[in-house]
C-alpha positions as CSV (number, residue, x, y, z in Angstrom):
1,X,217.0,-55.4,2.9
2,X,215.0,-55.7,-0.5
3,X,218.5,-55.7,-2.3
4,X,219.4,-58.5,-0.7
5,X,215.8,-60.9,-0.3
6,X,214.4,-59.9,-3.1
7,X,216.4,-58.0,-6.1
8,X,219.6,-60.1,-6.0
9,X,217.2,-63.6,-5.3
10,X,215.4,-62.6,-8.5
11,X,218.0,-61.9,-10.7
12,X,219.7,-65.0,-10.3
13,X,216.0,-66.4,-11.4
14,X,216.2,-64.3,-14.5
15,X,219.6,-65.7,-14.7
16,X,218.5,-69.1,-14.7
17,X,215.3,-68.3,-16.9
18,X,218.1,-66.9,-19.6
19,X,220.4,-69.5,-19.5
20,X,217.7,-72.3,-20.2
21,X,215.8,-73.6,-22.9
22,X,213.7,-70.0,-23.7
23,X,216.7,-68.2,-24.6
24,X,219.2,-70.5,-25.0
25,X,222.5,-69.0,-23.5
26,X,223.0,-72.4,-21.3
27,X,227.0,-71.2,-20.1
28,X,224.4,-68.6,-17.9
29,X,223.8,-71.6,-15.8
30,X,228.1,-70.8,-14.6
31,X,227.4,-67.8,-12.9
32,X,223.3,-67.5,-12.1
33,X,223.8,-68.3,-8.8
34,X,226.3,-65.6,-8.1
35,X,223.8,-62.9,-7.1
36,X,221.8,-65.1,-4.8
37,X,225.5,-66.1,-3.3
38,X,225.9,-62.2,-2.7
39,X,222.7,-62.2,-1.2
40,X,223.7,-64.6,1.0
41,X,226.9,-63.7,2.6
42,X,226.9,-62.1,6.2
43,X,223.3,-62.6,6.2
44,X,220.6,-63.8,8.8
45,X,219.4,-67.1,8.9
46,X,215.9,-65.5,9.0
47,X,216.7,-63.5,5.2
48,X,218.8,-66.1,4.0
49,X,215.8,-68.1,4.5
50,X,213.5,-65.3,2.6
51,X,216.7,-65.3,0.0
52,X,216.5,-68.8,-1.2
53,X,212.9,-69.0,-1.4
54,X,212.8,-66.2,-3.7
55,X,215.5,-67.5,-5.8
56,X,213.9,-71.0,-5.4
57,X,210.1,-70.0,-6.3
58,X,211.9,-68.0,-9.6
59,X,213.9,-70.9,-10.5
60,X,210.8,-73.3,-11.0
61,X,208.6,-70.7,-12.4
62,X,210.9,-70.1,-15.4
63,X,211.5,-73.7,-15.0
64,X,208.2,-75.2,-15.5
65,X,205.5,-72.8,-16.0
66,X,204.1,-74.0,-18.7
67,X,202.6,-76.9,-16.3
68,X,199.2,-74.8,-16.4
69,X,199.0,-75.6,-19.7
70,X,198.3,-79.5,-19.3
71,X,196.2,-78.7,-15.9
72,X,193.5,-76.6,-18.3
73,X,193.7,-79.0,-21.5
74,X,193.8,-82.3,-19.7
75,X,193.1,-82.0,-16.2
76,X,190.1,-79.8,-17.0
77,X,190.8,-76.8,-14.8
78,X,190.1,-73.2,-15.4
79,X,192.8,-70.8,-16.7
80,X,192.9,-68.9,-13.2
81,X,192.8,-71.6,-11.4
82,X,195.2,-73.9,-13.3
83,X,197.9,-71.0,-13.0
84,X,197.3,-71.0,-9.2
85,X,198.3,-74.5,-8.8
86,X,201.3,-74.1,-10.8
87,X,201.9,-71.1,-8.1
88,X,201.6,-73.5,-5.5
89,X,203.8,-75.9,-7.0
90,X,206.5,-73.6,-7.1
91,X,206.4,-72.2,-4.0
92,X,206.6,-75.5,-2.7
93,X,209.5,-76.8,-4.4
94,X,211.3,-73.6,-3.4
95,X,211.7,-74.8,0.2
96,X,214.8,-77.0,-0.4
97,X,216.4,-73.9,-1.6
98,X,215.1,-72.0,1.6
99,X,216.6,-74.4,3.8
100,X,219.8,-73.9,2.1
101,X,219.7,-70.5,2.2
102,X,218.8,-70.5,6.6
103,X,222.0,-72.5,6.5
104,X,224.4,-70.4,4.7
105,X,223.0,-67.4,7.0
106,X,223.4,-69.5,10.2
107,X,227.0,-71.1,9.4
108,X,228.5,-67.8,7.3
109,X,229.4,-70.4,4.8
110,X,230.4,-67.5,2.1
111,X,232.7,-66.0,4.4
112,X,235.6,-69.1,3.7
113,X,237.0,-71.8,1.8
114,X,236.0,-74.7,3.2
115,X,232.4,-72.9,3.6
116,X,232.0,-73.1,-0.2
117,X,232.7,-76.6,-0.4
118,X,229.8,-77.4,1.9
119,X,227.6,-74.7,-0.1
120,X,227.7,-76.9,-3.3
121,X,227.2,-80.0,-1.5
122,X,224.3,-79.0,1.0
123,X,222.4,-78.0,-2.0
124,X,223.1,-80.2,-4.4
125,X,222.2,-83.2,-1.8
126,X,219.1,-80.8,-0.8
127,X,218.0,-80.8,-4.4
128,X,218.3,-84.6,-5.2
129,X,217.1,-85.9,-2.1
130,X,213.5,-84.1,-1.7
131,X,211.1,-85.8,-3.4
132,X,210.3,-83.9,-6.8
133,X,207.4,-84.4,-9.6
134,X,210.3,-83.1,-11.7
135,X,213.6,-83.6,-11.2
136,X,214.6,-80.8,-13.4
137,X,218.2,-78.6,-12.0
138,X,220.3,-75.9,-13.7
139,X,222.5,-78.8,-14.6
140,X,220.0,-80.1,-17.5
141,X,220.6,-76.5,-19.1
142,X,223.7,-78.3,-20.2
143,X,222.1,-80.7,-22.7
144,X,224.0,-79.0,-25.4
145,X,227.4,-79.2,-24.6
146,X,228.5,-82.9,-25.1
147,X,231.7,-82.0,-23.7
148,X,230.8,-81.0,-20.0
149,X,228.6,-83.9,-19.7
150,X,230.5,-86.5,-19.9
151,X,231.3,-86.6,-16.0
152,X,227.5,-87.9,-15.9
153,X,228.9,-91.7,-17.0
154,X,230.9,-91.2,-13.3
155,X,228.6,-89.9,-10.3
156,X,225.3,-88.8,-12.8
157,X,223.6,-85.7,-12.5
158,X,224.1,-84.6,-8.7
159,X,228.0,-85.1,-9.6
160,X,227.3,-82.5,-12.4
161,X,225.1,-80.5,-10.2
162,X,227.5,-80.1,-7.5
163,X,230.5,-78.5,-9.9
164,X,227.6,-75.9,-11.3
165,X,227.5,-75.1,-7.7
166,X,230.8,-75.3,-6.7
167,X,231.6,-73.1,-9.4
168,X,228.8,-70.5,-8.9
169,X,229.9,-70.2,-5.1
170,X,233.4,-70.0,-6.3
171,X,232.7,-66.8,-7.9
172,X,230.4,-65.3,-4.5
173,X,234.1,-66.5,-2.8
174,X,236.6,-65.1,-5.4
175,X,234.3,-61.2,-5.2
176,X,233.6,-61.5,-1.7
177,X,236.7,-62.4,-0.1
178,X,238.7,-58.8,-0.5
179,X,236.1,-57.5,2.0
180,X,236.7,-60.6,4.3
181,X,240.0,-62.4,5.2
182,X,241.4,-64.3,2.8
183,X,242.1,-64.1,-0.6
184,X,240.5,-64.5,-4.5
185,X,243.3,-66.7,-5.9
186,X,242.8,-69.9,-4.1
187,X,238.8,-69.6,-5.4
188,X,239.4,-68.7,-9.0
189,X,242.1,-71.6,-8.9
190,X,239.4,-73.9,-7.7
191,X,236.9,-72.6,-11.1
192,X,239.9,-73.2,-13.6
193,X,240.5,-76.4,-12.2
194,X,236.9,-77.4,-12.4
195,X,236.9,-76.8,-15.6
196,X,240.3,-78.6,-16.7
197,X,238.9,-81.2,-15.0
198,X,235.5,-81.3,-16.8
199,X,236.4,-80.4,-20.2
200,X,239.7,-82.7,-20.0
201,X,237.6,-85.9,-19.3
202,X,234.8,-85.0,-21.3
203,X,237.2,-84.4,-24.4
204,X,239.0,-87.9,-23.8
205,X,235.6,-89.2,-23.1
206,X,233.9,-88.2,-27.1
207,X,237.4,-89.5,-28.7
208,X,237.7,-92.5,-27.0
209,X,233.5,-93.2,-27.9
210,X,234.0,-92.5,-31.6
211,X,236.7,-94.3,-32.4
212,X,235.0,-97.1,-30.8
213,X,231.7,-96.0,-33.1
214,X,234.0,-95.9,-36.1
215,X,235.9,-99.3,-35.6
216,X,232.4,-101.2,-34.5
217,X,230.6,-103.4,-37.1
218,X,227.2,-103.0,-38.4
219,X,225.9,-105.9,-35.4
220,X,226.7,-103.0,-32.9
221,X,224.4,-100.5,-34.5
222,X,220.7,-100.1,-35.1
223,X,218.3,-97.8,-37.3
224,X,214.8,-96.9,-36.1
225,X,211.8,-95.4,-37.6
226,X,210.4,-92.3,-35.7
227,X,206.6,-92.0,-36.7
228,X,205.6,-88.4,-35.3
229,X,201.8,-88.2,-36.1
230,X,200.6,-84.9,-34.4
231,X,197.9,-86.4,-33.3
232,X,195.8,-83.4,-31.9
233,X,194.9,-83.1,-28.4
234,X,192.2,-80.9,-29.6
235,X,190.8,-80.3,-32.9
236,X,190.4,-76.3,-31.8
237,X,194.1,-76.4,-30.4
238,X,195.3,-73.2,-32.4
239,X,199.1,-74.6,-32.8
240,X,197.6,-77.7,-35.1
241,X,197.5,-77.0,-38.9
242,X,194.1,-77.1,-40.0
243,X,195.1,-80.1,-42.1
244,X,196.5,-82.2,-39.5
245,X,193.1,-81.7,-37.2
246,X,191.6,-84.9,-38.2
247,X,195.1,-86.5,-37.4
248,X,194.6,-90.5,-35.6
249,X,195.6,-93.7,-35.4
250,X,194.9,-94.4,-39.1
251,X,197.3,-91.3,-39.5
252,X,200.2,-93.3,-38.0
253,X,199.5,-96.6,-39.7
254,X,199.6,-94.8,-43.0
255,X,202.6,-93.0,-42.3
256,X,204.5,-96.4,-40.7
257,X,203.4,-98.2,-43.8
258,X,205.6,-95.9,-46.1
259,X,208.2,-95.1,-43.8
260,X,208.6,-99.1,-44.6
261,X,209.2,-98.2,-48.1
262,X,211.3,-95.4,-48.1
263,X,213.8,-97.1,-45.4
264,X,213.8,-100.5,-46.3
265,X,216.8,-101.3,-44.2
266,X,215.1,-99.5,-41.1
267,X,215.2,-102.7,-37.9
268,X,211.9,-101.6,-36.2
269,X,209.3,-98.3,-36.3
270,X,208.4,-96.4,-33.2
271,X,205.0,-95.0,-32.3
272,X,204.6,-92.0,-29.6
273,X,202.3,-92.0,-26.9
274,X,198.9,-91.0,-28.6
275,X,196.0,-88.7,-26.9
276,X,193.7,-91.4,-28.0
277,X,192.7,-94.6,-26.1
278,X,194.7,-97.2,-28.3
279,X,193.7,-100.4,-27.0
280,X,196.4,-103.4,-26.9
281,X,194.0,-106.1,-26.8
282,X,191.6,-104.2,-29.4
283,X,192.6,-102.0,-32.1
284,X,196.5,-102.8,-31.8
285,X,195.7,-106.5,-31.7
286,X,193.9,-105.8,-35.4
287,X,196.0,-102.9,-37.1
288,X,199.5,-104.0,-36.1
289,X,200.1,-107.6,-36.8
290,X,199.1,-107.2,-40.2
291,X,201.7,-104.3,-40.6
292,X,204.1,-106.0,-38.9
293,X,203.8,-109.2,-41.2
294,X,203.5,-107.0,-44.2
295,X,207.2,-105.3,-43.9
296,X,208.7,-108.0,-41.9
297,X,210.3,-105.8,-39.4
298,X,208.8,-105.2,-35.8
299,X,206.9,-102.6,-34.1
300,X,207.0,-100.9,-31.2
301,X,203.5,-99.0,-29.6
302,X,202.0,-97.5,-26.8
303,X,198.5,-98.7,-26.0
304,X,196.1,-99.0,-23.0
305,X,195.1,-102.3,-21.2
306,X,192.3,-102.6,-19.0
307,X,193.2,-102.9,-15.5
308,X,191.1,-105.7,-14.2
309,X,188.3,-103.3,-12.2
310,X,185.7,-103.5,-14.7
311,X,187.0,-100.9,-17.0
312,X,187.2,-98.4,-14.8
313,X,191.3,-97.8,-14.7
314,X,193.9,-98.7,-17.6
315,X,197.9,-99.9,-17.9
316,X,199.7,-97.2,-19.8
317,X,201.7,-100.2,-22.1
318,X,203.5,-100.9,-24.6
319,X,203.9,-103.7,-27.1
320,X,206.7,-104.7,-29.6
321,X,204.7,-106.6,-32.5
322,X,207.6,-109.0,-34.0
323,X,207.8,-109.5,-37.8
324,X,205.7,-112.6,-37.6
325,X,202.8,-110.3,-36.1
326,X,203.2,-111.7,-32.5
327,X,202.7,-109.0,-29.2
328,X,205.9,-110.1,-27.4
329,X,205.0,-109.0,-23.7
330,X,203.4,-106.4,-22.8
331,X,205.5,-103.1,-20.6
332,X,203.1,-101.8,-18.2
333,X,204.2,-98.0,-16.6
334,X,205.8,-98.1,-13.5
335,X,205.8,-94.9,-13.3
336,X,202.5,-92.7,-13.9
337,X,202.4,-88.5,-14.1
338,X,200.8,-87.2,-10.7
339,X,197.6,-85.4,-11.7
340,X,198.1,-86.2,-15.3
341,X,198.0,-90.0,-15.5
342,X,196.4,-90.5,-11.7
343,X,195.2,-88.7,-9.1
344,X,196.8,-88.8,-5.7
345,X,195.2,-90.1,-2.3
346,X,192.1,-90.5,-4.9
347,X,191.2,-93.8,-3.0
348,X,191.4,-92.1,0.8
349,X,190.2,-88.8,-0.5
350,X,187.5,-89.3,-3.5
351,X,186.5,-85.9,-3.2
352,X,189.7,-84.7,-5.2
353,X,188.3,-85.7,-8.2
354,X,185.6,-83.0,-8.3
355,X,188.7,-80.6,-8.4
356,X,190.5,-82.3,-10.9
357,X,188.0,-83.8,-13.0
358,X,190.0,-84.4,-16.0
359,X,192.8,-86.8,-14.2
360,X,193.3,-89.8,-16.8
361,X,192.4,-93.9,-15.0
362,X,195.9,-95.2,-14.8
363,X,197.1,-97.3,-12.5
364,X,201.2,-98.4,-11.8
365,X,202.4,-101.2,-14.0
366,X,202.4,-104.5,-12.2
367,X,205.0,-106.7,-14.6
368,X,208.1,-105.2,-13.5
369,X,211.2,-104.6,-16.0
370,X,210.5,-105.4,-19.6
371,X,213.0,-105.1,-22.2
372,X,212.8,-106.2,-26.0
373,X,214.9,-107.7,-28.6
374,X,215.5,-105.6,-31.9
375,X,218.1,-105.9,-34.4
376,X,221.4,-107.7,-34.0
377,X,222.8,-106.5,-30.1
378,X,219.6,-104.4,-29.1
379,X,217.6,-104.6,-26.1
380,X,215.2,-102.0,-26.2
381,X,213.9,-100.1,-22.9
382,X,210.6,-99.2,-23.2
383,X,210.2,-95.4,-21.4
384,X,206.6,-93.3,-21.3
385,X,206.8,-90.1,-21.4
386,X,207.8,-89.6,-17.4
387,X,210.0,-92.1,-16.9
388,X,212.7,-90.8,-18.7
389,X,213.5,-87.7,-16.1
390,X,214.1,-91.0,-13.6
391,X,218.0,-92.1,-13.5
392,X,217.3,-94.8,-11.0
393,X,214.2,-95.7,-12.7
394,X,216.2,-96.2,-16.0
395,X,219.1,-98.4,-14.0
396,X,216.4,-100.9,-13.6
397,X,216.4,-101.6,-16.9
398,X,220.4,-101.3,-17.8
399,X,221.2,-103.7,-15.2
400,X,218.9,-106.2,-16.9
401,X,220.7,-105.8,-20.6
402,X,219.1,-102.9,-21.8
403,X,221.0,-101.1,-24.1
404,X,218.9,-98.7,-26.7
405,X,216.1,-96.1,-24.6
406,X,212.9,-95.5,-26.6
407,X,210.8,-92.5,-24.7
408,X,207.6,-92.6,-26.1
409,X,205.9,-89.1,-25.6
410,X,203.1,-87.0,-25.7
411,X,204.3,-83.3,-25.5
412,X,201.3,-81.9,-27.1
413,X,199.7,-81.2,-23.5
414,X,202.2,-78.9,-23.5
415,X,200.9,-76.6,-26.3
416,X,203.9,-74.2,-28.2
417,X,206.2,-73.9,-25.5
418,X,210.0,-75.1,-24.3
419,X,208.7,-78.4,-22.5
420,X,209.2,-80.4,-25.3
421,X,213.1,-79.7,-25.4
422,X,213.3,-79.7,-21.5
423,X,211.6,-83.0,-21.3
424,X,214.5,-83.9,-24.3
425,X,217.3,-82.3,-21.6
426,X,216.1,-84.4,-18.8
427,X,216.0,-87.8,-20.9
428,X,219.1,-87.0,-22.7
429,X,221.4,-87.0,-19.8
430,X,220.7,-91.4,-19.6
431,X,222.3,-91.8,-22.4
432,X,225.4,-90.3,-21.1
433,X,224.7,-92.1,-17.8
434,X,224.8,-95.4,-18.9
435,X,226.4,-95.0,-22.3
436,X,223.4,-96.0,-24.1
437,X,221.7,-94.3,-27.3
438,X,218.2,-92.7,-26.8
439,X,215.8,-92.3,-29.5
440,X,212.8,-89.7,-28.1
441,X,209.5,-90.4,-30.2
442,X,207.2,-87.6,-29.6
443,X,203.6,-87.1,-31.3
444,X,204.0,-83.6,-31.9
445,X,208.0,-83.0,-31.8
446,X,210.6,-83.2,-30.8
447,X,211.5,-86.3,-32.2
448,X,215.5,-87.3,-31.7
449,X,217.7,-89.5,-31.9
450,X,220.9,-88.9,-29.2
451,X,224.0,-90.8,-29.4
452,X,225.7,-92.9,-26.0
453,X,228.0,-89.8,-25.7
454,X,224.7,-87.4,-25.2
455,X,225.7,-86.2,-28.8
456,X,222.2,-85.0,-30.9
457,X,222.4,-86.4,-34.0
458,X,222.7,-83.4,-36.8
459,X,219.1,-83.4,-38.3
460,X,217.4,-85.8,-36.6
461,X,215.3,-83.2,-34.2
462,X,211.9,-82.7,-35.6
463,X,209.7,-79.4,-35.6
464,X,207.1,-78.6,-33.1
465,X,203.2,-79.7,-34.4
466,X,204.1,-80.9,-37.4
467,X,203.4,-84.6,-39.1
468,X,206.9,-86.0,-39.4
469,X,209.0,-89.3,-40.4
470,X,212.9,-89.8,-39.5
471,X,215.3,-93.1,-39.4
472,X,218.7,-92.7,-38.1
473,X,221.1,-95.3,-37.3
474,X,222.9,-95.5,-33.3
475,X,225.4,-96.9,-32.0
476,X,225.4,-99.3,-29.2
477,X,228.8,-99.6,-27.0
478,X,229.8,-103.2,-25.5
479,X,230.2,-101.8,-22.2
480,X,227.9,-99.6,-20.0
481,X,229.4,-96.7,-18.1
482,X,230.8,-96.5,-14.1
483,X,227.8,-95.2,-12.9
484,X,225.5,-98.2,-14.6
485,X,227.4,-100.1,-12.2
486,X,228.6,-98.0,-8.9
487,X,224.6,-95.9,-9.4
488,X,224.7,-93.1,-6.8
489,X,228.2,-94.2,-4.8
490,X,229.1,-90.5,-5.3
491,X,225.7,-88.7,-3.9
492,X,225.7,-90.9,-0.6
493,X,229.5,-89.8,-0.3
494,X,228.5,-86.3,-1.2
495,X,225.5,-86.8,1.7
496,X,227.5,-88.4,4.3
497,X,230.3,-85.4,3.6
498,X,227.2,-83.0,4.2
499,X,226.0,-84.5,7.0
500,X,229.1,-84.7,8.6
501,X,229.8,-81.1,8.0
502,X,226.6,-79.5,9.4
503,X,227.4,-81.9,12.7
504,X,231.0,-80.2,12.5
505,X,229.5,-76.7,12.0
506,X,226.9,-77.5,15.2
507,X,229.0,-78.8,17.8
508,X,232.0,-76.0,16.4
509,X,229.3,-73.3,17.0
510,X,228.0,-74.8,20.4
511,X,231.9,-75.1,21.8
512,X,232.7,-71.6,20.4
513,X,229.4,-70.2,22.1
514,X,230.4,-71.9,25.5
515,X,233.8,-70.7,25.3
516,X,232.7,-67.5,25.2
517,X,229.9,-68.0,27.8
518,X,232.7,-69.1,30.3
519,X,235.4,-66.4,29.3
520,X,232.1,-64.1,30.3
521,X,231.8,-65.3,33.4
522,X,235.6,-65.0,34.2
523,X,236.8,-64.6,37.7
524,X,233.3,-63.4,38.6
525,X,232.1,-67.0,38.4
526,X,234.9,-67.9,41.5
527,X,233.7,-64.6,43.6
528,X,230.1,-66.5,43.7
């Protein structure tokens, strides 16, 4: 029994842990579900249940457990008890991968074909459709390899999702089914063709984009400053050079003011999100126009604006000064980091905050979509930190002309640890999504610039805690992708398909069972 709910659970979670961002062996991400699968097959609902929780609570503790970082430094909890609520967290987002795990115990769904086929979908419509603080899957392990991520521009990341679990079940299928009826070939077929399938497109997909890039004129392209200030969250925080500890705003004005120099041809600079209260209406109102007017090319900042109550909440904003030092209008976050940026049920339950005394004031944006001007095609998206994990979020903002994605970031919260470059996963994948170029401004690293195609430009990336300038030039396509227009056609299909097979799998179970209840009761039943 511990083989099976616990050891082969967990070593698909080590699995997981080695294909991701830690190690970096991302093709791990093909086969980690394969133990779990084993564990799974001819097993009770009861331990498939136990199974997928175990797998589940693994996945998101490799995933994300760095979490208890931010809950000490910005929330204000202790070490002990900030790593028990990142416990908690994980234990309940493991449940979607419990239920999945009662199901393939209840329906024997390893045990054939079509079985497998409703294995990858249940989970992968399981996994996108419970609500999540982070939308992080084993699919994001992909960032890397442009070429299998191209299917993202077609049914976005649950259509991606879904083949990493097709794929993974198709293995449980191809070793399991000598000890079941049936046979391996049909299942390895199924992994080759996944793969034809996925490099094929993706292949067709990157040629097709550059010679597009390469035949485009310089209208369809625009170069952006990155200012990376490293800005200290704390002037003790061990991973900040002792001569960037007195690191602020007057940092970053400094370092914008000769990144103007050196790139004179640069068509706007980018600030990150700061740990300091930058004020729109204050400080930004007096240090940017000036800077703005003085190199003639716009800017683009984070700041805070009150929110009306007396000063007693903020908008998380952002402003694009113009080269005649004029604020165009003002992006207010939509949306805000649970427990980082606000606090939930704060209003209903006001007690909360004596547990989580270090919850920032924000409050949800209340302008809507706000997109900005820059260069000669460019229509910038503003995205905070958070928003760019958020496909449907970034949608918004494609379907009203925006074409270049700006994430403006703070990852220092985050100390020395892979959350930077999972954060940079999860954004990356809208640019493939809607064909669009993302440039990622972070205040500690790391900075990046990504191409439509998902490509990372080849030194653009910027190191961890370190003071840093970059300009890179993008490329910005005519048209948007299938998926900027069709949005999740292929995850309601993929749910109705689910739905409609766990109806077919109850009412085939119920008929089988009353079959055999009658066949019981044979001629005895006429006797009475």
């Amino acid at each position: 029994m511990i083989i099976h709910v616990f050891l082969l659970p967990a070593l698909s979670a080590v699995l997981y842990w080695i294909s991701s961002q830690a190690f970096s062996f991302p093709l791990a991400v093909w086969g980690c579900l394969v133990p779990l699968g084993i564990a799974l097959f001819r097993t009770s609902p009861a331990k498939g249940f136990a199974a997928g929780w175990v797998y589940g609570f693994g996945f998101w503790l490799a995933a994300v457990w760095w979490i208890r970082i931010p809950l000490s430094t910005m929330v204000g909890l202790s070490a002990w008890t900030a790593w028990g609520w990142t416990l908690v967290f994980c234990a309940l987002s493991a449940l979607p991968y419990a239920v999945f795990g009662f199901l393939a115990g209840k329906f024997r769904l390893f045990e054939r074909q079509a079985g497998v086929w409703f294995a990858a979908a249940a989970l992968a419509v399981l996994r996108t459709w419970t609500p999540q603080v982070f939308p992080g899957s084993e699919a994001h392990n992909l960032y890397g390899w442009p070429v299998l991520l191209q299917a993202l521009d077609l049914g976005g990341a649950p259509l991606l999702l879904f083949l990493v679990y097709l794929v993974n079940f198709q293995i449980v299928r191809a070793l399991t089914a000598r000890g079941s009826s049936g046979s391996p070939w049909p299942a390895l077929a199924m992994i080759g063709l996944v793969f034809v399938l996925l490099t094929s497109y993706g292949t067709w997909r990157l040629e097709s984009m550059d010679r597009e890039r390469q035949a485009a004129g310089p209208k369809r392209r625009i170069t952006v400053i990155a200012v990376q200030p490293n800005v200290p969250v704390s002037v003790t925080d061990p991973a900040v050079l002792p001569e960037d500890r007195t690191n602020d705003v007057r940092t970053a004005l400094a370092m914008t003011r000769e990144a103007f120099r050196r790139f004179p041809h640069a068509d706007l600079a980018v600030w990150p999100e700061i740990p300091l209260l930058y004020s729109c209406g204050g400080e930004a109102a007096r240090d940017l126009p000036p800077l703005a007017r003085e190199a003639g090319r716009p800017l683009l900042v984070p700041c805070a604006s009150p929110a009306g109550d007396a000063g007693r909440s903020y908008y998380n904003s952002v402003i694009l000064i113009d080269p005649d030092g004029r604020a165009q209008e003002e992006y207010r976050k939509l949306l805000l980091v649970p427990f980082g940026e606000y606090l939930p049920l704060e209003r209903e339950l006001p007690f909360l905050r004596k547990f989580f005394p270090g919850v920032m004031p924000f409050v949800p944006g209340d302008r809507g979509v706000v997109t900005y001007a820059a260069g000669s095609a460019a229509r910038l998206i503003p995205s905070l930190c958070y928003e760019a994990v958020f496909s449907d979020h970034t949608r918004r903002f494609v379907r009203q002309g925006g074409n270049v994605l700006v994430n403006m970031a703070d990852d220092a919260w985050f100390g020395k640890s892979p959350a930077s470059v999972i954060h940079l996963s999860l954004a990356l994948f809208r640019s493939v999504e809607y064909r669009i170029p993302l440039v990622r401004v972070a205040n500690s690293g790391v900075s990046v610039f990504v191409e439509p195609t998902g490509e990372i430009l080849p030194g653009s990336p910027t190191p961890l805690f370190q003071k840093a300038v970059s300009a890179h030039t993008l490329y910005i396509p005519r048209k948007r992708s299938p998926y900027a227009v069709w949005g999740d056609a292929f995850l309601y299909g993929l749910t109705l398909l689910s739905v409609a097979g766990l109806a077919w799998l109850c009412l085939g179970r119920g008929f089988r069972q009353e079959r055999r209840k009658n066949s019981c009761a044979g001629p005895a039943g006429g006797d009475r």
